[in-house]
C-alpha positions in Angstrom: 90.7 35.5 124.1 87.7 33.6 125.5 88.1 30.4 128.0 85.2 28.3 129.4 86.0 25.2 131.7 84.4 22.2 130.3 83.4 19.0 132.0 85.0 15.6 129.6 81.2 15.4 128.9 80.8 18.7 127.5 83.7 18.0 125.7 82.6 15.2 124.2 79.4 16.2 123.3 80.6 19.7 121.7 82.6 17.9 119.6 79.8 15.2 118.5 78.2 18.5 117.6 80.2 19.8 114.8 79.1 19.0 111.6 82.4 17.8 110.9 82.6 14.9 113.1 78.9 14.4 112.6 79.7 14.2 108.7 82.8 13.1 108.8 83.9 10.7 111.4 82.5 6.9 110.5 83.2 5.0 114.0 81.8 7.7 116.3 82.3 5.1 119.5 86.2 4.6 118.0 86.3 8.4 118.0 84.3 9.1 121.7 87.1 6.5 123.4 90.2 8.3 121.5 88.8 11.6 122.8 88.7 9.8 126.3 92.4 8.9 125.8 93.7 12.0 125.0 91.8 13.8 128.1 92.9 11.6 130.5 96.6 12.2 128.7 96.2 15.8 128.7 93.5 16.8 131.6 93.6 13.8 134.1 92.5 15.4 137.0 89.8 17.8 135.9 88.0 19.8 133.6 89.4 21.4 130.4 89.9 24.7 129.6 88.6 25.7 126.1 89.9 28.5 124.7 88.1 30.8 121.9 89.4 33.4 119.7 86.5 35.3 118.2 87.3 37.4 114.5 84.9 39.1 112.5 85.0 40.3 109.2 83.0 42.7 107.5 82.3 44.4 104.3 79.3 46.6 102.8 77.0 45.0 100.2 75.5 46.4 97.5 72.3 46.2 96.0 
């Protein structure tokens, strides 16, 4: 596992990246300000730590 401290800005704008809040999410500014209230819930004094999980799977073609 993979963790990178994020400022509530990178936060925010990592998420406004993802197609699925790009796509899918019609009141970004009603989305931005929930984001906002669950940080300062959650991570009021600080950054947040993101954590990844990387899996790869593979598999031969042929052709």
């Amino acid at each position: 596992m993979h963790s990178v401290r994020m400022a509530r800005e990178r936060v925010g704008n990592l998420a406004l990246s993802s197609s699925y809040v790009k796509h899918g999410v019609a009141d970004i500014p009603a989305f931005l300000e929930a984001l906002d209230a669950l940080l300062d819930a959650t991570s009021p004094h600080g950054p947040v730590e993101m954590r990844y999980a990387t899996r790869a799977i593979a598999w031969r073609v042929h052709g």
